[in-house]
N, C-alpha and C positions, 0 to 999 in steps of 0.2 A: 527841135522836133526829133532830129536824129539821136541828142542822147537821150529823151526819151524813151524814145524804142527801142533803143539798147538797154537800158533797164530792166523794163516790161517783159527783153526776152530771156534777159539775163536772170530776172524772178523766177521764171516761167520755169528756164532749166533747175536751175536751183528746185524748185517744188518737184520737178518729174523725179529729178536728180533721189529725193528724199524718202519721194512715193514708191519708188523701184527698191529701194534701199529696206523700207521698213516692209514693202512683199518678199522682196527676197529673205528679212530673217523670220517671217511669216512662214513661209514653206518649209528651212529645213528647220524651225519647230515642230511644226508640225511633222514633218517628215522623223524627227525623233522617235515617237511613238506609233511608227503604221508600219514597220517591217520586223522581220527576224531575220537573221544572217545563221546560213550554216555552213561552218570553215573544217573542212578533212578531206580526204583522199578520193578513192575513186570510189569505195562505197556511198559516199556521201554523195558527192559529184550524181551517179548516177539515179539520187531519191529527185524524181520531178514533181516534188510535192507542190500547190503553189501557194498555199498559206496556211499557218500555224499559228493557232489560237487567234482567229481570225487577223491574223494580221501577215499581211504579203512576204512570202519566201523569197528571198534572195540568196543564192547559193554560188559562192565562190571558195567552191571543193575544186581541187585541182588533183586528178588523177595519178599516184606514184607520190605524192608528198609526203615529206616525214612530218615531223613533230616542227623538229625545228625550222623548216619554211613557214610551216600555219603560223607560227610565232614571227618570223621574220617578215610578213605580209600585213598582221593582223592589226596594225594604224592605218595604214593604207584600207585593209580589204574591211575591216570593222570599224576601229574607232574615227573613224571621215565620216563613215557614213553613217553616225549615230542614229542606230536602231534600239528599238527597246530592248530585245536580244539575243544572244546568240548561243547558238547548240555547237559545243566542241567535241566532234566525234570522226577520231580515226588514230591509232598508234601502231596500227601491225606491221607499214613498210616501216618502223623503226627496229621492227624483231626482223623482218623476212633480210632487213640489209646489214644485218649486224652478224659476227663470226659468234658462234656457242662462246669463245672462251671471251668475247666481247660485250655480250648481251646484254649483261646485269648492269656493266655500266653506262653503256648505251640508254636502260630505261633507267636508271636514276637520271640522268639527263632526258631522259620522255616527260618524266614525274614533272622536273622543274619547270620544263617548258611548257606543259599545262597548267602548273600551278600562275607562272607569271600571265600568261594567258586570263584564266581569271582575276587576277589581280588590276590587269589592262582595263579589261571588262568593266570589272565594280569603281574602281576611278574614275571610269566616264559614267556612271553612273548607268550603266545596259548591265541587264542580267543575265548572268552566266549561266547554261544551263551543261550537263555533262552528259555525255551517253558513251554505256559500255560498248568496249570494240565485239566484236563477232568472232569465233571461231571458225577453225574451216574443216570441209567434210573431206571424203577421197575423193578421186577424180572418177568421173564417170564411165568407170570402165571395168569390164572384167581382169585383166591383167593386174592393176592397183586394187583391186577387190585383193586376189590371191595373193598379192606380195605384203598385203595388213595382215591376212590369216598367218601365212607364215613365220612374218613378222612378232607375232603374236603366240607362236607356238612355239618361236625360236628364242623368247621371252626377249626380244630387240624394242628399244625405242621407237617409233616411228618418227618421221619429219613432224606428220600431224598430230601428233603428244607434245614432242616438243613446243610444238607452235602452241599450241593450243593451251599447254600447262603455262606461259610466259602470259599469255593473254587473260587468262582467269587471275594469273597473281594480280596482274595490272589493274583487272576489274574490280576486281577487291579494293583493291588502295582506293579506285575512284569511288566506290560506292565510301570507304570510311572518310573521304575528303567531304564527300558529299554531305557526309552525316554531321562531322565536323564542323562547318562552315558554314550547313543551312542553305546550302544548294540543291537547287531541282533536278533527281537524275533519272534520265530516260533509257531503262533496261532494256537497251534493244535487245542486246544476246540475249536475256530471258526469254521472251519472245519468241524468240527463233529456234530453241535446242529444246532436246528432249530431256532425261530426269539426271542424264551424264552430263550437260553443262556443253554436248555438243553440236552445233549445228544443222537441224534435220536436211536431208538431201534436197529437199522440193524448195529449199530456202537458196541455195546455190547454183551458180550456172554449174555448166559440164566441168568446170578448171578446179570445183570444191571449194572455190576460195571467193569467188564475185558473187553479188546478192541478185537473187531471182525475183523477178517482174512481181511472185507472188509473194513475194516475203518483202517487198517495197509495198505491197497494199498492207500487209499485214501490219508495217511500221507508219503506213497514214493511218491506219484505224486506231491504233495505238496512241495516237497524239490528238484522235480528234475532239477528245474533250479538254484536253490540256488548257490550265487556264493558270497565266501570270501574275505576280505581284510587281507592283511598283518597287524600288530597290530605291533606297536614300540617295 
């Protein structure tokens, strides 16, 4: 009687055992297809958007990352968590930490780590999507107002040319990857700047450089009809 009932319980687990097993690869099936992941810096980080193309935003933006950490996370922070897919959008702390005579090749290593980024992506089969970096405006002040004019009359480069001209080259390249490769790219800088390519003020906090509450609605309305395709 008693090995019986050791059987009986021994069936028993065994079935729970198989019932737990085939729910749990139930869920992160399903769980494949119900989110988007968006991976960059603190622009990113600070979009509290909660879902995109109807499907739930998870955003593991971490504020001051370069290129190379979102690359160095992105098994962990994306491909675990097989989403249908994910917006790669942030490369400016790789200008704002690089020396002038370092820069160029600093973003040839930007380029790469986006491109492998996508590559990561389309392997697990999540669709990559790309978004232009943003440029920055001055800072919200009379003092840096006068030191552009001068700046400007003394024919001097400014910090915010500089920055600014690195990031449109950058946009470029992403927009001809994009075109390339048949990826979906979401022109945020468009969006945001005037007929010069640079960032209207009401779009930036006071620093000229962080994205304003109202230029984060501007980039939900911007995605809210966004609609994906299935990726092989």
């Amino acid at each position: 009687m008693t090995t019986i009932k050791f059987f009986i319980t021994l069936i028993t687990m065994i079935t729970v055992f198989i019932s737990n097993c085939y729910a749990s690869n139930e869920n992160i099936h399903q769980n494949k297809n119900d989110s988007i992941i968006i991976v960059g810096a603190s622009y990113a980080h600070g979009w509290k958007i909660k879902s995109i193309a109807g499907l739930k935003v998870i955003n593991v933006s971490i504020g001051g990352a370069e290129t190379n950490e979102m690359l160095s996370r992105f098994n962990k922070d994306v491909i675990e968590r097989k989403p249908k897919a994910v917006i790669i959008w942030g490369f400016i702390n790789d200008i704002f930490r690089s020396k002038p005579d370092q820069v160029q090749s600093k973003l040839t290593t930007t380029k790469n780590n986006i491109l492998m980024m996508i590559d990561r992506a389309q392997n697990a089969g999540i669709i990559p999507i790309l978004a232009t970096e943003l440029t920055i405006t001055s800072r919200d002040s009379f003092t840096e107002y006068i030191a552009g004019f001068l700046g400007k009359i003394l024919g001097k480069k400014s910090y915010q040319n500089y920055v600014n001209n690195l990031v449109m080259e950058t946009d470029n390249w992403l927009e001809n990857i994009a075109r390339k490769r048949g990826l979906l790219l979401l022109d945020f800088q468009a969006e945001l700047s005037d007929d010069n390519g640079i960032r209207l003020r009401k779009y930036a906090t006071s620093d000229g450089s962080h994205v304003s509450q109202e230029a984060y609605q501007v980039l939900s309305d911007y995605v809210a009809n966004l609609k994906l395709s299935r990726t092989k």
